[in-house]
N, CA, C and O atoms as a MOPAC input file, in Angstrom:
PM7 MOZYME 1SCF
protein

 N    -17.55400 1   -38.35200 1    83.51700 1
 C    -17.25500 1   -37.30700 1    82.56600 1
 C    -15.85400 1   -36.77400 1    82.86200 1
 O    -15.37900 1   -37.11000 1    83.94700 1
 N    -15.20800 1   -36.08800 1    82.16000 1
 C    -13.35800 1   -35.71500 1    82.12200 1
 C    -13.61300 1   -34.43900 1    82.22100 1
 O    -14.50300 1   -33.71800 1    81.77100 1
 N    -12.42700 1   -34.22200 1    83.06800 1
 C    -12.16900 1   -32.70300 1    82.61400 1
 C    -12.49700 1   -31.80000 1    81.43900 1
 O    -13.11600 1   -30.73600 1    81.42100 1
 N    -12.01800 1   -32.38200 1    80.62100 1
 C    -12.37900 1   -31.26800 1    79.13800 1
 C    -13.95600 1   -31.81000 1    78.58700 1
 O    -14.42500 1   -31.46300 1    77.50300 1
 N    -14.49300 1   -32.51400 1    79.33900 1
 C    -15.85900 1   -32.33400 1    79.04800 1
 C    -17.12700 1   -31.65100 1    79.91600 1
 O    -18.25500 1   -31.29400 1    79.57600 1
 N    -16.40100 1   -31.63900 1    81.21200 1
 C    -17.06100 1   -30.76400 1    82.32200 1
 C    -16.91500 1   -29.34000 1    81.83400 1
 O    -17.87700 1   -28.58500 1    81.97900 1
 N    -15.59800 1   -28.82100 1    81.16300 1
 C    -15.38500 1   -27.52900 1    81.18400 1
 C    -16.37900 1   -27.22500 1    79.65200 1
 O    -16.97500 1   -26.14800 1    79.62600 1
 N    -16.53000 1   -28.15000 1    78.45000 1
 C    -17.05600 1   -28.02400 1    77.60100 1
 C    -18.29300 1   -27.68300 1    77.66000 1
 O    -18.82100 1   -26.79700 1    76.98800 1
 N    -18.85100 1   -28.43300 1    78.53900 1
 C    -20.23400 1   -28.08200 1    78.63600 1
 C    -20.53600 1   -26.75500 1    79.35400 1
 O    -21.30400 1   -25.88900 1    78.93600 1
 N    -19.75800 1   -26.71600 1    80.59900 1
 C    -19.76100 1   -25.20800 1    81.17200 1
 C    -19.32000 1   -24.25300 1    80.22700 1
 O    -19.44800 1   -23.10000 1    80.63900 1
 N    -18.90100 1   -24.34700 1    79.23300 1
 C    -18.78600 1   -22.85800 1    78.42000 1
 C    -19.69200 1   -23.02900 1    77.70400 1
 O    -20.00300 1   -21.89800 1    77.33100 1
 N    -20.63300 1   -24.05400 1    77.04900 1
 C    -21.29200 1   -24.04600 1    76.47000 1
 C    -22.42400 1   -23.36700 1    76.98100 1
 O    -22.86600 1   -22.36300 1    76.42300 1
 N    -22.94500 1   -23.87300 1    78.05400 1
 C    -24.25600 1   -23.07600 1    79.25100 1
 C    -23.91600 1   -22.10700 1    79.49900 1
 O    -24.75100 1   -21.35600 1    80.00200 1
 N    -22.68200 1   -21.65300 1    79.31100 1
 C    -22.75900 1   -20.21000 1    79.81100 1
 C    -22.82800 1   -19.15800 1    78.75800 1
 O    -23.00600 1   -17.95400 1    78.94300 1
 N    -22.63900 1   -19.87200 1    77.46700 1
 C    -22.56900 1   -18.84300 1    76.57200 1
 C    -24.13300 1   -19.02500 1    76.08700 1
 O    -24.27600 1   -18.48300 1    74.99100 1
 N    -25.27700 1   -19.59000 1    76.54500 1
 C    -26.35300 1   -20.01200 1    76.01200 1
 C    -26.72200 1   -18.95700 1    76.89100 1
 O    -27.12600 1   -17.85700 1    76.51500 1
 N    -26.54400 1   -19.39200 1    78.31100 1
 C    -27.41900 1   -18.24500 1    79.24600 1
 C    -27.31700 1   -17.23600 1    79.04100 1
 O    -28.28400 1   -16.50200 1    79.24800 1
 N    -25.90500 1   -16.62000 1    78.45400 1
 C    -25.51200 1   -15.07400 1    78.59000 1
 C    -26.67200 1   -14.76000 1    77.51500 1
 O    -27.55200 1   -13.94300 1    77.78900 1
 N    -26.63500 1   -15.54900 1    76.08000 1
 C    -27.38900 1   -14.91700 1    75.03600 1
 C    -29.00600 1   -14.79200 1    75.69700 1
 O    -29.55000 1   -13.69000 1    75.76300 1
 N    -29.66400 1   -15.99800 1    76.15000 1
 C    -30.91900 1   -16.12900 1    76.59200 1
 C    -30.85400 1   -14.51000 1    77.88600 1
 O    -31.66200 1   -13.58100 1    77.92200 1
 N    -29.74400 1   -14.69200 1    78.67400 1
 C    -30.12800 1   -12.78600 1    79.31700 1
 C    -30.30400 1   -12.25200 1    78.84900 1
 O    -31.37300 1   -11.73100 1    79.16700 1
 N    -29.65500 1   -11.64100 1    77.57900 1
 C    -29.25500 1   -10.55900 1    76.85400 1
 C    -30.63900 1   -10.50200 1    76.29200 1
 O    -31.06200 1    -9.34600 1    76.28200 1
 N    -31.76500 1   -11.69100 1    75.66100 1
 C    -32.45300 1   -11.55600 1    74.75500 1
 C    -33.85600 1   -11.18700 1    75.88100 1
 O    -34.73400 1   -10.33200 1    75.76900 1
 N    -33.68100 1   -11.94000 1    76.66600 1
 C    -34.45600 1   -11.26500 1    77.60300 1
 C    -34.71700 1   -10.05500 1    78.24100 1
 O    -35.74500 1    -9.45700 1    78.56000 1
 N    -33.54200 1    -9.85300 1    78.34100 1
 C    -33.40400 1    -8.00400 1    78.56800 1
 C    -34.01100 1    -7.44300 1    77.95100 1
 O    -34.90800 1    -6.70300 1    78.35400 1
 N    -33.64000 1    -7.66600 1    76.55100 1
 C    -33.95600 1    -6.66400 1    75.46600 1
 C    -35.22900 1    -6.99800 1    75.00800 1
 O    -35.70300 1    -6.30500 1    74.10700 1
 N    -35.84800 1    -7.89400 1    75.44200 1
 C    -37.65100 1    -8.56600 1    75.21200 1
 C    -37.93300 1    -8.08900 1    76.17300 1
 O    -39.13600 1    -8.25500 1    75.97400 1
 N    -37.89900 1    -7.43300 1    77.45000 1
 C    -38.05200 1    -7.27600 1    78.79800 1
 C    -39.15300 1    -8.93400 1    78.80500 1
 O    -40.34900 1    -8.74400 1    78.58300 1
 N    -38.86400 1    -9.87300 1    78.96100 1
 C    -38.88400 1   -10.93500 1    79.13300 1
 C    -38.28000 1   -11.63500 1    80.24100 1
 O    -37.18500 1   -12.15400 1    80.02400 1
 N    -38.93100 1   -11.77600 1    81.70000 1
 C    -38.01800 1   -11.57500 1    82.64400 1
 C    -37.93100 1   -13.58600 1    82.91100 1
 O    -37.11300 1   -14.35100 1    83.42300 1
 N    -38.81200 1   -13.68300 1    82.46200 1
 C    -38.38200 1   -15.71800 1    82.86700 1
 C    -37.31200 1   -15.86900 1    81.96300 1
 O    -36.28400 1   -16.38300 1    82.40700 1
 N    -37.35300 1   -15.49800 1    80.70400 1
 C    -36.10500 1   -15.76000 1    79.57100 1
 C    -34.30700 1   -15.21200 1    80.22000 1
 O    -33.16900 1   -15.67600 1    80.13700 1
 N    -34.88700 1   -14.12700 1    80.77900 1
 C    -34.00200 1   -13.45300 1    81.41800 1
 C    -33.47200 1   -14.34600 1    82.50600 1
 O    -32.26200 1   -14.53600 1    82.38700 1
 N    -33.99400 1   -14.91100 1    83.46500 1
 C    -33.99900 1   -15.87700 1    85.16300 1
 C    -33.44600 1   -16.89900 1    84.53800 1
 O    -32.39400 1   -17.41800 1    84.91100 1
 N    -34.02400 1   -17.21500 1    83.67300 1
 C    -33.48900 1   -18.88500 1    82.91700 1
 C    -32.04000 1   -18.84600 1    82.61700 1
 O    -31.18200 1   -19.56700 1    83.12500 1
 N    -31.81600 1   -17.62200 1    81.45100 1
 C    -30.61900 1   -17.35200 1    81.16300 1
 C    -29.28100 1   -17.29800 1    82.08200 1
 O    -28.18900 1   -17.72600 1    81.70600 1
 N    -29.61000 1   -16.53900 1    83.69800 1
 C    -28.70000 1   -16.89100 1    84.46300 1
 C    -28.60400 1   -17.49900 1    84.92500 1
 O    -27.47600 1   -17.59700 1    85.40900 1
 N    -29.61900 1   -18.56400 1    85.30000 1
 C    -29.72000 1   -19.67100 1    85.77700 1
 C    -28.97600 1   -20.75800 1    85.20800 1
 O    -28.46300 1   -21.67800 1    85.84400 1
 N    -28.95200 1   -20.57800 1    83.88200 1
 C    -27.81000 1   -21.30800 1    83.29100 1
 C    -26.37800 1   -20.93100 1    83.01200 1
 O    -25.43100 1   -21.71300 1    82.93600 1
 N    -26.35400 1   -19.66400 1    82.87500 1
 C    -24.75300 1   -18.88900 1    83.33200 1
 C    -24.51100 1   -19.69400 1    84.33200 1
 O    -23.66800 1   -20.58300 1    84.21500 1
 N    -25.28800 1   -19.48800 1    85.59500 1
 C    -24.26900 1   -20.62300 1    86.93000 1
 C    -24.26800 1   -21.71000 1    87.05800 1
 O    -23.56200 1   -22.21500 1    87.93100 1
 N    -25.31400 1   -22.71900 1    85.97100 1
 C    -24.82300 1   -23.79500 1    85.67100 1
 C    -23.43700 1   -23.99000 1    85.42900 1
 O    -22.55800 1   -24.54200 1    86.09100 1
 N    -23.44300 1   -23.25500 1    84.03300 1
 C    -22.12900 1   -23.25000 1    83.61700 1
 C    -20.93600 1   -23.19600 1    84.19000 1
 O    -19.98200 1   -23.97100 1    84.12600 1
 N    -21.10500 1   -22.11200 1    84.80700 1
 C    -19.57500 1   -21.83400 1    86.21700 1
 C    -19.77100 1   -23.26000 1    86.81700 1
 O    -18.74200 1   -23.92800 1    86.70400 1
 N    -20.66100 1   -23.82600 1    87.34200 1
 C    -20.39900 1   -24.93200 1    88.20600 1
 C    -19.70700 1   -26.34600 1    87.72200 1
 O    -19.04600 1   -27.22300 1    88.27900 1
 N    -20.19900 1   -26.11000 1    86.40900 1
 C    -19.65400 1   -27.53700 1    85.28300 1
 C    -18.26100 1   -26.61400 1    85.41700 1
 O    -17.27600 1   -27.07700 1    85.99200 1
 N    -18.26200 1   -25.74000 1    85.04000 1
 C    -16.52200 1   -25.67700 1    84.64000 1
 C    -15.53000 1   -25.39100 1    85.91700 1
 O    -14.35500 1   -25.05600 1    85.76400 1
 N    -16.21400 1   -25.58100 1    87.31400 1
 C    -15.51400 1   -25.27300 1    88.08400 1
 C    -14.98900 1   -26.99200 1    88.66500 1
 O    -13.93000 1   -27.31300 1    89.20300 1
 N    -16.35500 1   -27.97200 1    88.25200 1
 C    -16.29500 1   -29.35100 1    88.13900 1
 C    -15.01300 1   -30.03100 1    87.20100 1
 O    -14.38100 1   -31.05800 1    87.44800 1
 N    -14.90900 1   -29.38600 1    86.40600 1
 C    -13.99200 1   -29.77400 1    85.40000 1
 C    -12.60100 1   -29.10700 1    85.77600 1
 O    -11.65900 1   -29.58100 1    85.14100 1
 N    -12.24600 1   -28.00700 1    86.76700 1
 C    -11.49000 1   -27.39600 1    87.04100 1
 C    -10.69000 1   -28.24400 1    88.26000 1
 O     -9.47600 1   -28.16900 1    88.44800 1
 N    -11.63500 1   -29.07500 1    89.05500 1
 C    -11.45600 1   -29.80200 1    90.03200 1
 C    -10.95000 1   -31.31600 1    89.53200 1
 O     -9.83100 1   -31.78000 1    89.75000 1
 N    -11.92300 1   -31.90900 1    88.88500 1
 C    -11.32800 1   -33.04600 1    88.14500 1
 C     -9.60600 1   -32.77800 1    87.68200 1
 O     -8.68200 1   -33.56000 1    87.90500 1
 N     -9.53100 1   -31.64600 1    87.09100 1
 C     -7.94600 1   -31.33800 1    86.75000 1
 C     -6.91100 1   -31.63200 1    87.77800 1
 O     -5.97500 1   -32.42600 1    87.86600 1
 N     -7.45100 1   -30.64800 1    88.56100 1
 C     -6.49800 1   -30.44300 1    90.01000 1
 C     -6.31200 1   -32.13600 1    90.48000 1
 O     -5.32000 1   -32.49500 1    91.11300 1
 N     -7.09400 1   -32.82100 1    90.19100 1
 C     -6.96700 1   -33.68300 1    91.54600 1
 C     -5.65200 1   -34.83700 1    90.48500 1
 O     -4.66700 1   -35.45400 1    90.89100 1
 N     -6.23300 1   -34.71300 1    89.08600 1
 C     -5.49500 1   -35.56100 1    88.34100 1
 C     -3.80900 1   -35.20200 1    88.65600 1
 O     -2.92900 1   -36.06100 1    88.61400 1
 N     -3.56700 1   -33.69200 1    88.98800 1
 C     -1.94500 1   -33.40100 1    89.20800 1
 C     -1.41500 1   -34.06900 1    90.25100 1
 O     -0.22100 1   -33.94200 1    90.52400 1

C-alpha cells in the first residue's frame, strides 16, 4: 500500500470513529462508543504508516 493510501484510509477511520463516539455518547451506548475510538487509533496508526512510508521515500 503507498503513502497516500495509508493516510487515506487513516482519515477515513478516524473520521468514522469520531462519528461512531460522538453517537455513542449521545446513545450513552458505551461499546458504540469503545469501538468508535478504537478506530480513531486505528486511524492515527494508518496515517502515521503512511507518514513513514513518506519519510523513508525522501
Amino acid at each position: 500500500m503507498s503513502e497516500s493510501e495509508d493516510k487515506a484510509k487513516g482519515a477515513a477511520n478516524k473520521t468514522v470513529g469520531a462519528a461512531k463516539d460522538k453517537i455513542g455518547e449521545a446513545t450513552d451506548n458505551k461499546d458504540l462508543q469503545e469501538e468508535g475510538k478504537a478506530q480513531k487509533l486505528k486511524g492515527h496508526g494508518q496515517n502515521l504508516k503512511g507518514e513513514a512510508k513518506g519519510a523513508l521515500d525522501d
